[in-house]
SENUMAR-383155 format. One record per residue (C-alpha): residue number from 1; z negated, y negated, x. Coordinates in Angstrom, 2 decimals. Each point is the difference from the previous one (the first is absolute). Last residue first. Example, Ala and Ser with C-alpha at 12.3 -4.5 7.8 and 13.67 -1.06 7.14 Angstrom:
BEGIN
TIZA/2/-7.14/1.06/13.67
TIZA/1/-0.66/3.44/-1.37
This chain:
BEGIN
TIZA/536/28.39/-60.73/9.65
TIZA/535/3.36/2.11/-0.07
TIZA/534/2.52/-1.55/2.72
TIZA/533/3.64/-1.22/-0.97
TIZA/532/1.69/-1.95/2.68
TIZA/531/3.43/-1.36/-0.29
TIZA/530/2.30/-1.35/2.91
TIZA/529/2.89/-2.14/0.48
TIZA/528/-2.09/-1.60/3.59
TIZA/527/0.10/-3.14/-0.91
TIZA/526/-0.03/0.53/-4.17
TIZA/525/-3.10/1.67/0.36
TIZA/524/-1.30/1.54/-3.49
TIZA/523/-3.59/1.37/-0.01
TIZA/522/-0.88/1.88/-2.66
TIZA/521/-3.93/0.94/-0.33
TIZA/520/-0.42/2.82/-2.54
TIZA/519/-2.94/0.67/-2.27
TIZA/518/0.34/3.89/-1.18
TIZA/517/2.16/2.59/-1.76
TIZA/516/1.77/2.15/1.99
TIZA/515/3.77/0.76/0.81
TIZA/514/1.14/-3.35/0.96
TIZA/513/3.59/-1.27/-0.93
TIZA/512/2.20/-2.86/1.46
TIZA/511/2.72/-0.99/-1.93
TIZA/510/3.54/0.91/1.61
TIZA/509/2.43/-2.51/1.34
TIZA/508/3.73/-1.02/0.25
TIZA/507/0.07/-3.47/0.50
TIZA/506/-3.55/-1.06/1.10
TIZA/505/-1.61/2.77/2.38
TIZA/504/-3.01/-0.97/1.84
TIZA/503/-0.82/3.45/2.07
TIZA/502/-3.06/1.89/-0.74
TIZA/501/2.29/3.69/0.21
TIZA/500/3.28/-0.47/1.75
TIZA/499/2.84/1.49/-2.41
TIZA/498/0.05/-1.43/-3.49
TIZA/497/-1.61/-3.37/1.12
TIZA/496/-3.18/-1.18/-1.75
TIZA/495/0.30/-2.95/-2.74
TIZA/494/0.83/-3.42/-0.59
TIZA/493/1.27/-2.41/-2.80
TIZA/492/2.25/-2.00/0.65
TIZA/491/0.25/-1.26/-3.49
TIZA/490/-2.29/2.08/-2.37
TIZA/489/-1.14/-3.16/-1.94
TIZA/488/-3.73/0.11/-1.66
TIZA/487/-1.94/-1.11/2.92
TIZA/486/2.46/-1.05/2.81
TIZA/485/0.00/1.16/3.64
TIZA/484/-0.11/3.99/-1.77
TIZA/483/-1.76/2.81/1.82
TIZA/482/0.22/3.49/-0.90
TIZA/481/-1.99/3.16/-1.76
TIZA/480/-0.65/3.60/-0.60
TIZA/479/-2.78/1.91/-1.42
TIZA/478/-0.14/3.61/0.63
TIZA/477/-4.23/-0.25/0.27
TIZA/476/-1.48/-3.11/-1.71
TIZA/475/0.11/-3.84/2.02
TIZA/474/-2.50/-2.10/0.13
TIZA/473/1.38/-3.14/1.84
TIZA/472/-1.26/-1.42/3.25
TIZA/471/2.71/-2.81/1.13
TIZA/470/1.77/-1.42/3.25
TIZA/469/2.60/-1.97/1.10
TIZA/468/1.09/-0.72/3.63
TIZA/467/3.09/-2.90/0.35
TIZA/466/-1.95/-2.76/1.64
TIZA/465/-3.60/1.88/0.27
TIZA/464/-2.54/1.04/-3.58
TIZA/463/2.64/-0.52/-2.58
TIZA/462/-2.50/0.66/-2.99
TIZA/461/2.54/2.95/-2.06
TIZA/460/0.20/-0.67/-3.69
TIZA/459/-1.47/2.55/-2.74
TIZA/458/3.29/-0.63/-2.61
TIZA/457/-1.26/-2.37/-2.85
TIZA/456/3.04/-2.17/-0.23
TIZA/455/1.82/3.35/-1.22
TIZA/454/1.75/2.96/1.31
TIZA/453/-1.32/2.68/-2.14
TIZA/452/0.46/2.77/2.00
TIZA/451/-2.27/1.97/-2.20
TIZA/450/-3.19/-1.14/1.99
TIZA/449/-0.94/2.73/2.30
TIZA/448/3.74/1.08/-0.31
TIZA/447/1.18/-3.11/2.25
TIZA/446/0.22/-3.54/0.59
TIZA/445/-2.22/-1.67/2.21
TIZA/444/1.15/-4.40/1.64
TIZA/443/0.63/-1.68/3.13
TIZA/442/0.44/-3.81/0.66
TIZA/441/1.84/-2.41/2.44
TIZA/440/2.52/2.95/0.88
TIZA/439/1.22/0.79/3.23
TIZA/438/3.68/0.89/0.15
TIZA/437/2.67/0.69/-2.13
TIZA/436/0.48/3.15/1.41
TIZA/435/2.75/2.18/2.35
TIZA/434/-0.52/3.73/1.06
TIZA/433/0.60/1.42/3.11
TIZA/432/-0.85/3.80/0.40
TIZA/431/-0.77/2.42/2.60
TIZA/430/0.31/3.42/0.58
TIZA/429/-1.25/3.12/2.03
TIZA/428/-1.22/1.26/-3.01
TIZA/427/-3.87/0.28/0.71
TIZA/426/0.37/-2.58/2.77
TIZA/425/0.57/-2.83/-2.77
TIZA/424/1.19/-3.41/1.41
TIZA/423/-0.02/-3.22/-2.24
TIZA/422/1.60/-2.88/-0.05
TIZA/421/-1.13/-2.41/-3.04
TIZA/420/2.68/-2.97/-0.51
TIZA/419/0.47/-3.51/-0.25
TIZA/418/2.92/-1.49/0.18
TIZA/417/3.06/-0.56/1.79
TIZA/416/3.08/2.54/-0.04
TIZA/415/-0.40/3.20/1.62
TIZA/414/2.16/1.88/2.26
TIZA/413/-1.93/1.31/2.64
TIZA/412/-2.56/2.34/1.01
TIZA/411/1.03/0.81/4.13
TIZA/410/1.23/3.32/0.65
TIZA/409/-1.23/2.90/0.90
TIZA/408/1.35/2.76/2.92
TIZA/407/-2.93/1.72/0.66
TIZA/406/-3.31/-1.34/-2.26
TIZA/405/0.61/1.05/-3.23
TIZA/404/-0.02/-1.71/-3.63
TIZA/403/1.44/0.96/-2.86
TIZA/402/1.42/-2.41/-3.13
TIZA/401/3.79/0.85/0.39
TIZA/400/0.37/2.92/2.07
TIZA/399/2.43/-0.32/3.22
TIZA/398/-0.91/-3.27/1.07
TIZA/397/-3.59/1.50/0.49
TIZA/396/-1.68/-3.58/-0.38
TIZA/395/-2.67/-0.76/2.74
TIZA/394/-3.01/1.03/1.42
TIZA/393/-1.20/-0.63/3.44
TIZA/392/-2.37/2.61/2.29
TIZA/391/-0.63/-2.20/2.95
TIZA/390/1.49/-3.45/-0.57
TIZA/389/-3.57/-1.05/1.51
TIZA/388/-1.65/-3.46/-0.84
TIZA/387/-1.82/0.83/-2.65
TIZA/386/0.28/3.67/-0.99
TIZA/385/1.59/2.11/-3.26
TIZA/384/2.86/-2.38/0.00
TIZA/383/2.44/-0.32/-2.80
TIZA/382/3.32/-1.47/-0.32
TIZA/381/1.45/-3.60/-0.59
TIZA/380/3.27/-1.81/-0.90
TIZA/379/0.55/-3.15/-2.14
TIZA/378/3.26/-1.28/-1.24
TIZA/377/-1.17/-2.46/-2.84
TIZA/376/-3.65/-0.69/0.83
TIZA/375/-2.80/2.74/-1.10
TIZA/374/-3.18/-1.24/-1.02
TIZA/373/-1.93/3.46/0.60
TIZA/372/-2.94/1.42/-2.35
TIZA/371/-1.28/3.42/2.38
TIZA/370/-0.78/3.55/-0.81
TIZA/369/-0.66/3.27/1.88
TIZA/368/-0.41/3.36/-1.31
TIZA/367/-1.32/3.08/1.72
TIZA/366/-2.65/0.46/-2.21
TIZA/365/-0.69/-3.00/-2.56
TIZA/364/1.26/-3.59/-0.15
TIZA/363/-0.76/-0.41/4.20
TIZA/362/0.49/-3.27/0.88
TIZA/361/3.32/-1.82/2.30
TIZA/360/-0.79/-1.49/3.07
TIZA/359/2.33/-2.96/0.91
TIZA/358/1.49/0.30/3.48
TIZA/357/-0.86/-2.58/2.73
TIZA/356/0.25/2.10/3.29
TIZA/355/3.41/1.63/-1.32
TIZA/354/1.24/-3.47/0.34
TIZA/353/3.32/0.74/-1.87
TIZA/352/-0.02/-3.70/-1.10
TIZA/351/-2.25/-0.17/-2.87
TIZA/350/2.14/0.22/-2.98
TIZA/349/3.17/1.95/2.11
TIZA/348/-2.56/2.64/0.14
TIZA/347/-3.08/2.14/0.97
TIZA/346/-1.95/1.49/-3.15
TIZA/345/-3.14/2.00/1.06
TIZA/344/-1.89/3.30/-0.59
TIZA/343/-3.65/1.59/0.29
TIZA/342/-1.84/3.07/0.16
TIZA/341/3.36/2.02/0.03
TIZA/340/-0.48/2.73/3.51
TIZA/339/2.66/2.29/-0.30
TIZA/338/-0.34/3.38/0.19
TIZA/337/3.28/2.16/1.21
TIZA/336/0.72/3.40/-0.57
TIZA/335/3.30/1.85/1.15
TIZA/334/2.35/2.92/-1.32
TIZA/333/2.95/-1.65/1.06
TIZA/332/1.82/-0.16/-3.13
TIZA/331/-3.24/1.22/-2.09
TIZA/330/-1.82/-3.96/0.73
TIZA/329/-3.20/0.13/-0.91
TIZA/328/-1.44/-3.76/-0.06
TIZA/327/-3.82/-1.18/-0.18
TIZA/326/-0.66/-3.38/-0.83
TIZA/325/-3.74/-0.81/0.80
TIZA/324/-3.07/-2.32/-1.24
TIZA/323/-2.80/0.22/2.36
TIZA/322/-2.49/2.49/1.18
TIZA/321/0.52/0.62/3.84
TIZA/320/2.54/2.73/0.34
TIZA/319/-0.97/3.08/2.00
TIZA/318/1.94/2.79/-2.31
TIZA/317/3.42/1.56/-1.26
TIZA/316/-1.54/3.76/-0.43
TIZA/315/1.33/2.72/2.60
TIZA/314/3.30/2.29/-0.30
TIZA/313/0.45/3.54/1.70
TIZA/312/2.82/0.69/-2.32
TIZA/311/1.33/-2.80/-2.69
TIZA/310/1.24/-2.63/2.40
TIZA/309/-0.09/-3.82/-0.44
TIZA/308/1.08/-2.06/3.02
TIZA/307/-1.76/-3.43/1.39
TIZA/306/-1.41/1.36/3.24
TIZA/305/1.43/3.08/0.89
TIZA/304/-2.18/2.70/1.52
TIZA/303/-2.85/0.01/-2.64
TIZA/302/2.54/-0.27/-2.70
TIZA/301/-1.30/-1.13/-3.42
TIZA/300/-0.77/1.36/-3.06
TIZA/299/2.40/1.52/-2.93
TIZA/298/-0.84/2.59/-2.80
TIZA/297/2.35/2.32/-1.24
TIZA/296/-2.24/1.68/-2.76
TIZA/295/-3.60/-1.73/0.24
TIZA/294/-0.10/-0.32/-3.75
TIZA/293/0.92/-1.36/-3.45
TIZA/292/0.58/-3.55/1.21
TIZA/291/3.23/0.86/1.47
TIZA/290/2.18/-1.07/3.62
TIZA/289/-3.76/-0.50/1.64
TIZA/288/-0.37/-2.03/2.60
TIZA/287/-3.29/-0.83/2.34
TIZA/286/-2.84/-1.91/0.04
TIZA/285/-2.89/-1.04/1.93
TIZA/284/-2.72/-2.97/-0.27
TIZA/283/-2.51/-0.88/2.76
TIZA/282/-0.40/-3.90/-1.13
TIZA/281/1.30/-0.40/-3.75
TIZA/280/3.85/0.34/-0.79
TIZA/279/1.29/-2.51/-2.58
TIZA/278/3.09/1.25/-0.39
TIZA/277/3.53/-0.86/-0.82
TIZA/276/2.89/2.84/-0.74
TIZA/275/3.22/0.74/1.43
TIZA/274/2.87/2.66/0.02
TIZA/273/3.05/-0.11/1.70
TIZA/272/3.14/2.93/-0.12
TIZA/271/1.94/-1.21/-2.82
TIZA/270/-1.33/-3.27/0.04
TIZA/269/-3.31/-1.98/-1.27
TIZA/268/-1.71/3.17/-1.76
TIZA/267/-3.34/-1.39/-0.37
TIZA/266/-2.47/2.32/0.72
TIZA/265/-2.77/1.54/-2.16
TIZA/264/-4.04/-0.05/0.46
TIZA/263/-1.42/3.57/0.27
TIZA/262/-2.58/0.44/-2.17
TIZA/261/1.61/3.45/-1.50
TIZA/260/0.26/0.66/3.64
TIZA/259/-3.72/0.01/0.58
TIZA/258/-1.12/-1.39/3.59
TIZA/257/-2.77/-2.11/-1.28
TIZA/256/2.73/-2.85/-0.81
TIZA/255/-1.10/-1.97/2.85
TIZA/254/-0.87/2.84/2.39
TIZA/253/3.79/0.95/-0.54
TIZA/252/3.03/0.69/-2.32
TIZA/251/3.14/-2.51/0.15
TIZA/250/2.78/1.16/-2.77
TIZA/249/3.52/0.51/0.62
TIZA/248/3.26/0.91/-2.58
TIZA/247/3.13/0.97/-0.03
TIZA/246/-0.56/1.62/3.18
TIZA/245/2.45/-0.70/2.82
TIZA/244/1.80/3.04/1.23
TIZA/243/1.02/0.05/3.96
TIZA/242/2.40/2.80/0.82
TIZA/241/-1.40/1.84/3.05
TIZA/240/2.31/0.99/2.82
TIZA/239/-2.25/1.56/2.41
TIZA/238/0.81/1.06/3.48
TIZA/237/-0.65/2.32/2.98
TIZA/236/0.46/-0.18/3.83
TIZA/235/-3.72/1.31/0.60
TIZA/234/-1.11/-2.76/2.12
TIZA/233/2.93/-1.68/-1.07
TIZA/232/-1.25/-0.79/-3.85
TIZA/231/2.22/-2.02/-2.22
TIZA/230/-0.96/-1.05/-3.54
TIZA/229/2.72/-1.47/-1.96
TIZA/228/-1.60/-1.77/-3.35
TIZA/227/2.77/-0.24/-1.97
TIZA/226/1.24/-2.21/-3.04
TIZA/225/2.37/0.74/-2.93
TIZA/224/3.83/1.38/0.04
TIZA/223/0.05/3.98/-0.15
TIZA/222/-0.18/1.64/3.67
TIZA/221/2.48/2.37/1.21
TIZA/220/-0.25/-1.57/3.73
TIZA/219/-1.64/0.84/3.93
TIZA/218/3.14/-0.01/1.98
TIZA/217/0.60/3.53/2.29
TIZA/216/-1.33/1.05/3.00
TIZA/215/1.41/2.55/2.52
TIZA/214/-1.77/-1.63/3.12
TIZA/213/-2.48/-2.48/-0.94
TIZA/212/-2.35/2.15/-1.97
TIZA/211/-2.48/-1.12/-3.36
TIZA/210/-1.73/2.55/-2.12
TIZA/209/-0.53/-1.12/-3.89
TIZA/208/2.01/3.53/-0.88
TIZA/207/0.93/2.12/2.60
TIZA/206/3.75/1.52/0.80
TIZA/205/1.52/-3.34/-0.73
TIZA/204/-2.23/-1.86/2.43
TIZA/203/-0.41/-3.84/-0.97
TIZA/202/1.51/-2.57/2.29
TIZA/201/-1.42/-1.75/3.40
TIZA/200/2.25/-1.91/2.04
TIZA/199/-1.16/-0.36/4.06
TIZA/198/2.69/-1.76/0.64
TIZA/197/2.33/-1.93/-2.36
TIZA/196/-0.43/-3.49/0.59
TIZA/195/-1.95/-3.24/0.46
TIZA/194/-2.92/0.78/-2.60
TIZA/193/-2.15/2.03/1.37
TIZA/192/-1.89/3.54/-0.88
TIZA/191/2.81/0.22/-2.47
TIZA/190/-0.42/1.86/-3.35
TIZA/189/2.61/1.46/-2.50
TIZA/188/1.38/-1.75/-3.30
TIZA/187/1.76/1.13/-3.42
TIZA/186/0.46/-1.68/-3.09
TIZA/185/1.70/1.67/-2.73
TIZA/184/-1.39/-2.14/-2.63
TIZA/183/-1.94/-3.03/1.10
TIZA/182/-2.97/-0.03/2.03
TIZA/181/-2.55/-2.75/0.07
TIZA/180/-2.48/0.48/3.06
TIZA/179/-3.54/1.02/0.60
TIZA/178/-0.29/0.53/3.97
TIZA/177/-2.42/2.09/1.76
TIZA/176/-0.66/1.04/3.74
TIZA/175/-2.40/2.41/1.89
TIZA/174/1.00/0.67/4.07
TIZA/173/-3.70/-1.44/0.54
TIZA/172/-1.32/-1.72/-3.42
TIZA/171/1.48/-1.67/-3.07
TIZA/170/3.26/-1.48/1.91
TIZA/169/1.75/-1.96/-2.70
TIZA/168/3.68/0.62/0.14
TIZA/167/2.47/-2.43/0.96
TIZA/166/3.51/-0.18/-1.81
TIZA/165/3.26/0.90/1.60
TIZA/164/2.13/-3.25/0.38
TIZA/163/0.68/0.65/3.62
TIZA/162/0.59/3.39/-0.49
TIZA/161/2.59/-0.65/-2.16
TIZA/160/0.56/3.09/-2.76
TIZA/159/0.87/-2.99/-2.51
TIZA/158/-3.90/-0.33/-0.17
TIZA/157/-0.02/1.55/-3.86
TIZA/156/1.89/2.04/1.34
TIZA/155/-2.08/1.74/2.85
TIZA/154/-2.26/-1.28/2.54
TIZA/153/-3.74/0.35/-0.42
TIZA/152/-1.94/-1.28/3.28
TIZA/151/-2.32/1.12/2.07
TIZA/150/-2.43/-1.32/2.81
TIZA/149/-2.97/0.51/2.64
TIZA/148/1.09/4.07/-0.05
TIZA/147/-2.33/1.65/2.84
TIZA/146/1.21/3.38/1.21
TIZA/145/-3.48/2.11/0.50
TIZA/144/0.03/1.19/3.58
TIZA/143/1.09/3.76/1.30
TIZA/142/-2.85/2.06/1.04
TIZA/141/1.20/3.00/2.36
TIZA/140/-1.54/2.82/2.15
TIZA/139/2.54/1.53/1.92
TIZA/138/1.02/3.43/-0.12
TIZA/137/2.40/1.79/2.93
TIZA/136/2.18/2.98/-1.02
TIZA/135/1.55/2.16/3.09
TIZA/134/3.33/-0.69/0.22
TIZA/133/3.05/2.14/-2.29
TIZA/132/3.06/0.99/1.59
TIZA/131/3.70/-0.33/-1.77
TIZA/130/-1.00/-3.51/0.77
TIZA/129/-3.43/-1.16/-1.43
TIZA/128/-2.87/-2.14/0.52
TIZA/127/-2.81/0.72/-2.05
TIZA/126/-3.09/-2.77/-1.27
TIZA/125/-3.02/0.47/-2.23
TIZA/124/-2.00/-2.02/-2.00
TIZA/123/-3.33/-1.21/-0.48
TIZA/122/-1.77/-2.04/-2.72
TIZA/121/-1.66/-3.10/-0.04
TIZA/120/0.29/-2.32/-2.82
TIZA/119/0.04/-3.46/0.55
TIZA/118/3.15/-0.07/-2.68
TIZA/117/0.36/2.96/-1.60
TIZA/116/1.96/3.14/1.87
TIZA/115/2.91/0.26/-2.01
TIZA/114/2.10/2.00/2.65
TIZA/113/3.33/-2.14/-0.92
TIZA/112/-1.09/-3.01/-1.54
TIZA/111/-3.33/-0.77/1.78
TIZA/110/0.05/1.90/3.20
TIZA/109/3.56/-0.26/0.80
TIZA/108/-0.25/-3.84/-1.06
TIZA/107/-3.06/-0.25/2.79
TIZA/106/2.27/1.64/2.63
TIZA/105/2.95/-2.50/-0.65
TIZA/104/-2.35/-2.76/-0.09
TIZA/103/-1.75/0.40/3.09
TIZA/102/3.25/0.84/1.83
TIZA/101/1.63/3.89/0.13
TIZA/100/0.76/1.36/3.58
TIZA/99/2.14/3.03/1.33
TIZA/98/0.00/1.46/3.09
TIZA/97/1.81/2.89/2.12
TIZA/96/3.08/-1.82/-0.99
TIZA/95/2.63/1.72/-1.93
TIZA/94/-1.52/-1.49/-3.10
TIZA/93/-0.60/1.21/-3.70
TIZA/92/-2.30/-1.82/-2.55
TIZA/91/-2.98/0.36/-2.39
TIZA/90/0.96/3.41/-1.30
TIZA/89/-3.02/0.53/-2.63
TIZA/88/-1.21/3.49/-0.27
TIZA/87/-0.73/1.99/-3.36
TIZA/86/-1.77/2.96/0.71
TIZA/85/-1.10/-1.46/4.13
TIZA/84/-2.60/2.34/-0.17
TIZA/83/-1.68/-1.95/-3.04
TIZA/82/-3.14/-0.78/2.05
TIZA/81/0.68/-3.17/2.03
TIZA/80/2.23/-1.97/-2.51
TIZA/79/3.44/0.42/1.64
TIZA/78/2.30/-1.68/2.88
TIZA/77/3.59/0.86/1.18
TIZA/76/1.70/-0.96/3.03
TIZA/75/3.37/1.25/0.37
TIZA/74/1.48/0.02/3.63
TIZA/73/4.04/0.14/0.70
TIZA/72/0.93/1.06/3.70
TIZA/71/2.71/-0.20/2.39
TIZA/70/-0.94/2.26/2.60
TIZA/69/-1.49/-0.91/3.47
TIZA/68/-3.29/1.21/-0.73
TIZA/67/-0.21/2.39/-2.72
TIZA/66/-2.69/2.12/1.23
TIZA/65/-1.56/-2.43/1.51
TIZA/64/-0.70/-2.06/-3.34
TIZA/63/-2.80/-2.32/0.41
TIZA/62/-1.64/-2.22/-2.82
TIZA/61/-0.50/-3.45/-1.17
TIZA/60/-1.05/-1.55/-3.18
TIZA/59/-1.22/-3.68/-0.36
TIZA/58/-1.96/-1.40/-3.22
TIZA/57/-0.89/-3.52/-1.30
TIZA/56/2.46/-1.90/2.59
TIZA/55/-0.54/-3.69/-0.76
TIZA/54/2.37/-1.81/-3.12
TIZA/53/-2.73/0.69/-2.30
TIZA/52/-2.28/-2.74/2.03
TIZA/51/-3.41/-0.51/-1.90
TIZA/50/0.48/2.55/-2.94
TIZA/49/-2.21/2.15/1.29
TIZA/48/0.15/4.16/0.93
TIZA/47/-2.01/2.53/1.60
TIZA/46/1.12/2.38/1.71
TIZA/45/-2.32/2.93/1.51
TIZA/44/0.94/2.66/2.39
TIZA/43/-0.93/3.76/-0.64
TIZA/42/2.21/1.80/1.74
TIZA/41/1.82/-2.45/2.94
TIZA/40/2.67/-2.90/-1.21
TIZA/39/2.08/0.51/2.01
TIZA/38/1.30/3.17/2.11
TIZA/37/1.21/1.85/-2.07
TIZA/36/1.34/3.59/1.01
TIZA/35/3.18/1.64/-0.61
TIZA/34/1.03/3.18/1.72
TIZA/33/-1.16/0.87/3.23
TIZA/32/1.73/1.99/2.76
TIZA/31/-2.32/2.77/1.47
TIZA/30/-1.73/-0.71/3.76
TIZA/29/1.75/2.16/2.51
TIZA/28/-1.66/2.74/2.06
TIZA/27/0.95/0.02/3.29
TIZA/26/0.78/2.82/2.03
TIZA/25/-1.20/0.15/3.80
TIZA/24/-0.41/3.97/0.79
TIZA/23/3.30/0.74/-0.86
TIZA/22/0.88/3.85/0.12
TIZA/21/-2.96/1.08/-0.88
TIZA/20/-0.97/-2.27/-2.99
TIZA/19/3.10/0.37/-1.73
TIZA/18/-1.25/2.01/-2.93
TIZA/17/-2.60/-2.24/-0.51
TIZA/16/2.51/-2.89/-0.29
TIZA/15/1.93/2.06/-2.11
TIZA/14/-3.03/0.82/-2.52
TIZA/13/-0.06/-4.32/0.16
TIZA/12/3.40/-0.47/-0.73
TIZA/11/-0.29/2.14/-3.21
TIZA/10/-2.95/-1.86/-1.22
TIZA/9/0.96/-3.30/-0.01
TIZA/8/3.45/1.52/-1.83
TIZA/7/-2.41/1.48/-2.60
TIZA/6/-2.33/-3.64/-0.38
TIZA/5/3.23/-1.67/-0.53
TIZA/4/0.91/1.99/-2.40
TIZA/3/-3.37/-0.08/-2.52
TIZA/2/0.20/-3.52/0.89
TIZA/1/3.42/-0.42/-1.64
């Protein structure tokens, strides 16, 4: 076309040469243009925020004398400066001599369509075209980083209502994560709110773990278990990770000189909970180990998420003051929690609920707690870990006869009157509530280190408080041994519970054992339903 133009130019100036003599006052015309923009000039910068998106972001204008008066379709295309317009991007047609895209128009052309990254600059080019072509003008562009302060999972296990869609935890900016339950044939999608439709985020059938919003389809074809659903929209990917708890969990740290085959084992408490007691000393760390045979698959803790467990990038659980602790893993939603368990309370119908006036159970052994209760007909109580707070109650987990938990407990009820030794043990997330005869005037030995010949001559205890026996006895390694009231009759007799270590245990107990041979003081408190056995 220029090539042309440029001849016919040419052809009417050789005639106005020719002319010359017969018209001295010719005029030379000026040539007809084509196409030209006018805005933006070469070289013009853009930059973008997210403060009003509804505010022009880019205006295009040109001239068209050639074609004035004519009715007149303009395409505007843009490219990546450099690619020679290989693969241009139409952004609109007009038969205006302008054309205008808003802040968030022009900053979604960047991001989705050119895929210029987020406070990235990078220029492009613009053409306006109609048969003609215009000059090419390139503006210097930075398009914003699209903030996402929410998202939320919709699909069927949220009846596909948005307004039921659940809320994901935001990890970090545009980062979100969500472990959820999901049954077979699930599927689900993403919603950056959750009031509707717009804005619907699905997985991209053409690339795996990529997310799009136009041409998406329903994230699913997972077996039934438990996901962790990562979502990232700084780089519009995802994660579906199926959670696995271990069959098994040890603690490794400073306090068990960092050697796995150390390692001190959990207590499996529920399918995906784990928890141990420790008596951590001032500056201790830890971590989790699934085996005891080596580092394989080890888990620490977040640095960016306080309370979750992660096995990449992890640090050591540490900065606790020394002090007696109950440490849960929880492999449903991959979180940690210590728990503070220096000292615990029973609040109840038997003192009025005043949480102020709670009566302090003792410590049997690690992470077990005892008390003696006289127990009215109809009595309910709970347990208190601080005097005066409700902070951090225990109760009965409805749900699992003999368990304790702290969400949704119940009151202990249900007993008849009597006398009865409560006790709580951390180390199995249990308690127990177990009836006696009550104090006894006197206390008698029976055991291996004398044949358990229950006779008249049994060592006897000296009662040394109302209801606190004690006794030295020599005592060789493996043997075992229990208390009688009665020298030479094994009525209600007592002994150590079956499942809370040091525990007074009357109706369905163990002996108590020691494993070396020495001088033992035995203390027997039948306040407090504990036993103490301590080599002199």
């Amino acid at each position: 076309m220029k090539f042309i133009y440029k001849i016919v130019l040419l052809s009417l100036v050789i005639i106005g040469f020719n002319s010359c003599d017969a018209n001295e006052n010719f005029e030379i015309l000026p040539p007809q243009e084509g196409i030209t923009i006018t805005n933006p000039v070469n070289g013009s910068t853009v930059v973008l925020d997210d403060t009003n998106t509804a505010n022009p972001g880019l205006t295009i204008s040109w001239s068209a004398p050639t074609l004035v008066g004519t009715a007149a379709t303009f395409k505007i295309e843009v490219a990546l400066t450099g690619t020679d317009f290989a693969a241009p991007v139409v952004i609109g047609t007009t038969e205006a001599y302008f054309f205008s895209l808003t802040v968030l128009e022009l900053n979604t052309l960047a991001l989705d369509i050119l895929e210029i990254e987020g406070d990235d600059t990078q220029s492009i080019d613009i053409k306006i075209s109609m048969g003609e072509i215009s000059d090419m003008v390139s503006v210097i562009l930075t398009p914003y980083t699209v903030e996402f302060k929410e998202l939320f999972l919709v699909g069927s296990i949220t009846n596909w209502t948005p307004a039921e869609a659940l809320a994901m935890t935001r990890l970090g900016f545009n980062e979100f994560e969500i472990t959820v339950d999901l049954p077979a044939g699930a599927e689900f999608k993403f919603l950056p709110q959750n009031t509707g439709w717009d804005g619907d985020f699905g997985k991209d059938p053409a690339n795996a773990g990529v997310l799009i919003q136009e041409g998406e389809q329903n994230l699913g074809g997972y077996t039934a278990g438990k996901y962790k659903v990562y979502v990232n929209l700084n780089t519009f990917t995802y994660t579906v990770t199926e959670v696995l708890a271990p069959n098994t969990l040890f603690l490794v740290g400073s306090l068990t000189g960092w050697d796995p085959g150390t390692s001190l084992p959990f207590f499996k408490s529920s399918g995906n909970v784990f928890t141990i007691v420790v008596n951590l000393p001032a500056g201790a760390e830890f971590k989790f180990l699934p085996t005891n045979t080596g580092w394989n698959g080890d888990f620490g803790k977040d640095p960016a998420n306080e309370g979750k467990i992660i096995q990449e990038g992890e640090q050591n659980l540490s900065g606790y003051a020394a002090g007696k602790y109950l440490v849960t893993v929880d492999f449903g939603t991959l979180t940690y929690k210590v728990t503070n368990i220096g000292s615990l309370n029973v609040v109840g119908s038997i003192n009025g609920w005043n949480n102020a006036t709670a009566l302090p159970m003792a410590e049997a052994s690690l992470g077990i707690y005892s008390i003696v209760l006289d127990l009215p007909a109809g009595a309910e109580f709970k347990f208190l870990p601080t005097l005066g707070s409700w902070d951090g109650d225990w109760g009965a987990d409805a749900a699992n006869a003999g368990r304790i938990i702290q969400d949704g407990e119940s009151n202990l009820s249900g007993y008849e009157a009597g006398k009865y030794v409560v006790a709580v043990n951390y180390n199995t997330m249990s308690y127990t509530v177990s009836k006696i005869t009550g104090t006894p005037a006197n206390l008698y030995l029976v055991g291996g280190f004398n044949g358990w010949s229950n006779t008249a001559g049994n060592p006897q205890f000296t009662q040394t408080s109302a209801g606190v026996f004690e006794i030295t006895q020599t005592l060789s390694a493996n043997d075992e041994f229990k208390f009688v009231p009665v020298a030479g009759d094994w009525g209600n007799d007592f002994g150590e519970s079956k499942v809370s270590s040091r525990v007074l245990e009357q109706n369905d107990e163990n002996n108590l054992k020691v494993t070396a041979a020495g001088s033992y003081k035995i203390i027997v408190n039948f306040n407090k339903g504990n036993i103490s056995v301590v080599l002199q």
